[in-house]
PLY file of the C-alpha trace (Angstrom):
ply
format ascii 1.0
element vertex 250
property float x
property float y
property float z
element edge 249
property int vertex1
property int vertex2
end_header
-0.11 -3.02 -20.15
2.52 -5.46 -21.44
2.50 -8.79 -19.43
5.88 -10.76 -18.74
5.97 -14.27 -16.75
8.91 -16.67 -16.39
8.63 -20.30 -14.37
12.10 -21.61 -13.50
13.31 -24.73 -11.49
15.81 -23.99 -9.45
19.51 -25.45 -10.04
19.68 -27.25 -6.60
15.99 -29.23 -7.78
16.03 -32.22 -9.85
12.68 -33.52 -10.16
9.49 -30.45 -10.06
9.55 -27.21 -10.18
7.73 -26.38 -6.95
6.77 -22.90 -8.16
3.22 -21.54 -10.20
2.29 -18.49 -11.67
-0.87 -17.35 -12.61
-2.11 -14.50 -14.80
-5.68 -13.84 -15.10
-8.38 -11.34 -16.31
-11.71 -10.89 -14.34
-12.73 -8.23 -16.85
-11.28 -5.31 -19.34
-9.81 -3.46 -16.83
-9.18 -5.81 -14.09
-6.95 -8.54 -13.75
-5.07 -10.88 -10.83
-1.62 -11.98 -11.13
-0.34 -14.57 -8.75
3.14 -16.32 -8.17
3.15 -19.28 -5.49
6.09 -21.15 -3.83
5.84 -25.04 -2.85
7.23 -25.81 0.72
10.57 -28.15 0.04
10.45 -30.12 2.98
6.38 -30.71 2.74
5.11 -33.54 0.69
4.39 -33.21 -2.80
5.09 -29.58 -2.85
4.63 -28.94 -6.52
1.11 -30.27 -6.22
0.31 -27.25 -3.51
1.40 -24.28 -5.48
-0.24 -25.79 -9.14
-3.70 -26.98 -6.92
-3.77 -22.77 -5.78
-3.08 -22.01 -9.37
-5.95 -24.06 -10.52
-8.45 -22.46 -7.28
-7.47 -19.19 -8.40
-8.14 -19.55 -12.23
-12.05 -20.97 -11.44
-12.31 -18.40 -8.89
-11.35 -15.41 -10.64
-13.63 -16.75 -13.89
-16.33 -16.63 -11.77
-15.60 -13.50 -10.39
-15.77 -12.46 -14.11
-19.17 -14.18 -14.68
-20.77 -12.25 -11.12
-19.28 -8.93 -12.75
-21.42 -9.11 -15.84
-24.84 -9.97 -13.73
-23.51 -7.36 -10.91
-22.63 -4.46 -12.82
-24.00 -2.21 -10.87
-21.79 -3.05 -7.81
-18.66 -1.16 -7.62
-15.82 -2.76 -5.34
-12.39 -1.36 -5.04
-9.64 -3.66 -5.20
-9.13 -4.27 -1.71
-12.62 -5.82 -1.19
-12.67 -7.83 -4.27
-9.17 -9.28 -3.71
-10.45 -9.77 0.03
-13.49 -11.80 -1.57
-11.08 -14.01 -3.89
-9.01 -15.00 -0.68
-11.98 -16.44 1.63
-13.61 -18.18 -1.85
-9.95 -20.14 -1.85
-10.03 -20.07 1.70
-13.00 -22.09 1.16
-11.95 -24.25 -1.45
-8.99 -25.39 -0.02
-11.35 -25.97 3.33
-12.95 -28.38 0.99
-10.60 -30.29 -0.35
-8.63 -30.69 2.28
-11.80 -32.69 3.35
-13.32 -34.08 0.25
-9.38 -35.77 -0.36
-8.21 -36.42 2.78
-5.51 -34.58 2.68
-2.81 -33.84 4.78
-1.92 -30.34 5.94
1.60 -30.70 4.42
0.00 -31.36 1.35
-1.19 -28.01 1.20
1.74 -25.46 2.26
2.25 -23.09 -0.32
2.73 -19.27 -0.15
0.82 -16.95 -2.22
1.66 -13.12 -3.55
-1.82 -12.43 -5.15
-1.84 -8.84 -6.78
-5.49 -7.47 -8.29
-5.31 -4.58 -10.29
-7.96 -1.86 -11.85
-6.65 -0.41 -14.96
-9.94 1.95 -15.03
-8.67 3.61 -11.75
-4.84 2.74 -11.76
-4.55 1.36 -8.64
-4.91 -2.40 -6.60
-3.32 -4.32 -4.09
-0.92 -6.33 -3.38
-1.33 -9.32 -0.45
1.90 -12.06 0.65
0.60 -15.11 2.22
4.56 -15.84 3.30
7.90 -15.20 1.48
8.94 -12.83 -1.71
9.50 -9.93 -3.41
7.33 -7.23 -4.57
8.67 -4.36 -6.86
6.35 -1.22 -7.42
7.52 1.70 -9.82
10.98 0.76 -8.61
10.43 0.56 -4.91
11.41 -3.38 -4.03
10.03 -4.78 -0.90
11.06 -8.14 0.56
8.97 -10.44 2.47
11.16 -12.17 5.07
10.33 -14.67 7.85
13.61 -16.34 7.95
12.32 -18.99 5.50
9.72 -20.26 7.82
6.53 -18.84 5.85
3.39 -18.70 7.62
1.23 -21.19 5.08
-2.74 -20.52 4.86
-3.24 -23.81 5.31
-2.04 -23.27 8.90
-5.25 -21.50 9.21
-8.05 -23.39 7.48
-9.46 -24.16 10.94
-9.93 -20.49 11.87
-12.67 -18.09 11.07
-11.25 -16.60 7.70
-12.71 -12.37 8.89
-10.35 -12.76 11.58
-7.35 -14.35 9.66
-7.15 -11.72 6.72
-7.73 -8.70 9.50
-4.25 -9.91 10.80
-2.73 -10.12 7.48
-0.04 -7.14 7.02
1.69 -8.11 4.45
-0.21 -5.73 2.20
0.86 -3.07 -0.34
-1.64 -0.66 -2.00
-0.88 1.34 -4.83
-2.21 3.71 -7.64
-0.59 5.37 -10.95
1.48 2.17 -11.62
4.13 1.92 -14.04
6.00 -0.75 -13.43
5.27 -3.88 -10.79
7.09 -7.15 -10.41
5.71 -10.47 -7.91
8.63 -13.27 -7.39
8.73 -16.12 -5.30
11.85 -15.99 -2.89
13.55 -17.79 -5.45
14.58 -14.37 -7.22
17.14 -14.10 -3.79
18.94 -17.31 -4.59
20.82 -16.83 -7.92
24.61 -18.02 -7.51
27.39 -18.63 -9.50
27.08 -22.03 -11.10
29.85 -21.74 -13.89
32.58 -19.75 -15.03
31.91 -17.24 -17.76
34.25 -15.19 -19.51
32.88 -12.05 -17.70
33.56 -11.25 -14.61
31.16 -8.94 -13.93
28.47 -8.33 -11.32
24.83 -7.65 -11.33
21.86 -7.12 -9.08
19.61 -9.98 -10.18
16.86 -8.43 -8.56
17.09 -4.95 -9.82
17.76 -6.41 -13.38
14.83 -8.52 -13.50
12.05 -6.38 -11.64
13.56 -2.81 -12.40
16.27 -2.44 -15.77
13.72 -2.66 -18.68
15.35 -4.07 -21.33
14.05 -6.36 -23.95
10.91 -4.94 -23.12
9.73 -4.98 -26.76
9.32 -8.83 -26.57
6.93 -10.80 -24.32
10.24 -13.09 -23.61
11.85 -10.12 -21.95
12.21 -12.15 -18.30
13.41 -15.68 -20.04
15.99 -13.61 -21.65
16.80 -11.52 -19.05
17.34 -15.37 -16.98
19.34 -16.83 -20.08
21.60 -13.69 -20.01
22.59 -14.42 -16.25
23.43 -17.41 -16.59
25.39 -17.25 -19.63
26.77 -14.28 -19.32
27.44 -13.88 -15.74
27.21 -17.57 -14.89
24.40 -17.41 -12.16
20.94 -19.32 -12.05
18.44 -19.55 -9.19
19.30 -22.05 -6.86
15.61 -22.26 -5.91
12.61 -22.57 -8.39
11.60 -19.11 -9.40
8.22 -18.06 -9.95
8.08 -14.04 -11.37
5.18 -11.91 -13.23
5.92 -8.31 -14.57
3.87 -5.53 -15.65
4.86 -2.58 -17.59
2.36 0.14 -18.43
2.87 0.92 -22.09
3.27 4.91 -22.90
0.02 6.72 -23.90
0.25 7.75 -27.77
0.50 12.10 -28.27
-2.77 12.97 -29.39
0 1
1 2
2 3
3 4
4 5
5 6
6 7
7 8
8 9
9 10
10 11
11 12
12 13
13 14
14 15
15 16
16 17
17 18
18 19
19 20
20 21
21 22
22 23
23 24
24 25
25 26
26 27
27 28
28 29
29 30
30 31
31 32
32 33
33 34
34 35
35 36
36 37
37 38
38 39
39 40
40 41
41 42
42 43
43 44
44 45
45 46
46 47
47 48
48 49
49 50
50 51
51 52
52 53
53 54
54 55
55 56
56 57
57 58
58 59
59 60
60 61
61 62
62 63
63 64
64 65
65 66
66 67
67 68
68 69
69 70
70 71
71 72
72 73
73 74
74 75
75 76
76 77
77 78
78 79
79 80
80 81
81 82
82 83
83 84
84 85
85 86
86 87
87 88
88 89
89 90
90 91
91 92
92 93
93 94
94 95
95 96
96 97
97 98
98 99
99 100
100 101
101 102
102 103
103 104
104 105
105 106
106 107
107 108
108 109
109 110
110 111
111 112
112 113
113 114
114 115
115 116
116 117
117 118
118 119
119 120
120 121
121 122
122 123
123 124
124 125
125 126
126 127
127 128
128 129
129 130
130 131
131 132
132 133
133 134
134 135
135 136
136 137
137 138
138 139
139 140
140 141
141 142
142 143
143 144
144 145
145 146
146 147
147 148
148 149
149 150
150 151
151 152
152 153
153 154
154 155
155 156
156 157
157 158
158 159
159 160
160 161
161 162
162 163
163 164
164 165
165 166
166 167
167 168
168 169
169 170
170 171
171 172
172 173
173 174
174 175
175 176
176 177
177 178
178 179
179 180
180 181
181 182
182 183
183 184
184 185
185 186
186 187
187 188
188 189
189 190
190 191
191 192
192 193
193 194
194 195
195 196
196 197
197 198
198 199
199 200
200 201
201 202
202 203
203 204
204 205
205 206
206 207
207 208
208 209
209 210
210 211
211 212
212 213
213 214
214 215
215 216
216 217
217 218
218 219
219 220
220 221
221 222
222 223
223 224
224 225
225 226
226 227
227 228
228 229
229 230
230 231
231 232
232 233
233 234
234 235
235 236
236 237
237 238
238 239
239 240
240 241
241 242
242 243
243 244
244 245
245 246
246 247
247 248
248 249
């Protein structure tokens, strides 16, 4: 598999980037990618999204750590990613105590992804807005840009909460997948450029697979919008690409 990640701020943002991004082995063949988005009018929204980003990267080391004593467990994708969720369920539960802290400090959404590179196939959950591209099928996660945080729900019993989540996409024999915040939907023309041409930022970024050959392929891809066609995100812009690599003839 060849990775790709790119972290923007968004044009219309002068101080954080309210965005994360997270890309993390639990063992050889499995691995969780994550991209989370800050809520704007919250407070201290770029401490939400990194504080996830932080959960997640303990969480998923010590999901590595139980796989080495457990080895004799099998779980599929959807029960391990299920068993990620309630430990940050939990963790948030507790610092949300231990700290003090408000509820707004704490809305972020989450697009978590865990995938099995032994079996070819994982999962996909949105906790709120996005956009999720798999082997060149996009799918947008829309709720009129009023998310519905998990830190709305710390109070409830966490079995019930994830049995309502829908916002779920399971796949197998993956070639290509892309998770981006919703900032991917807000590039706009910022400055003129001798081109007038158009593009599909979304398609070029999660789909067209050029400069593949270098792990910069998404930053590029980014600096060739906006100098070239004069767009940027007008949001921050979280995004995390995977590209299976071909098998060699044998």
């Amino acid at each position: 598999m060849k990775f790709y990640s790119s972290l923007q701020i968004g044009d219309y943002h002068d101080l954080h980037c309210e965005d994360d991004l997270l890309i993390k082995k639990i063992s050889s063949n499995k691995m969780v990618c994550a991209v989370m988005d800050g809520c704007s009018t919250a407070m201290d929204s770029h401490f939400a999204s990194t504080l996830v980003g932080k959960l997640l990267r303990k969480i998923i080391t010590e999901c590595g750590y139980k796989e080495l004593y457990e080895k004799d467990i099998q779980r599929n994708p959807d029960e391990q990613l299920k068993e990620i969720v309630k430990d940050l369920f939990k963790e948030i539960s507790f610092l949300k105590k231990s700290l003090m802290l408000d509820e707004k400090e704490l809305l972020t959404t989450l697009i978590i992804m865990l995938y099995d590179s032994a079996e070819n196939k994982g999962i996909i959950l949105s906790i709120g807005d996005g956009v999720v591209c798999v082997n060149g099928n996009i799918t947008e996660f829309d709720r009129d840009n009023k998310p519905d945080y998990l830190a709305y729900h710390l109070h409830e019993n966490f079995e019930d909460w994830y049995n309502s989540q829908h916002q779920k996409i399971f796949f197998d024999q993956l070639e290509d997948v892309s998770i981006a915040t919703d900032g991917i939907l807000t590039f706009s023309k910022v400055k003129k450029t001798v081109s007038e041409e158009t593009i599909n930022c979304i398609e070029y970024l999660m789909k067209d697979q050029n400069y593949e050959d270098t792990e910069e392929m998404l930053n590029k891809k980014i600096k060739k919008l906006e100098h070239h066609y004069g767009i940027k995100p007008t949001d921050d812009l979280a995004i995390i690409r995977l590209i299976k690599e071909p098998q060699p003839n044998m």
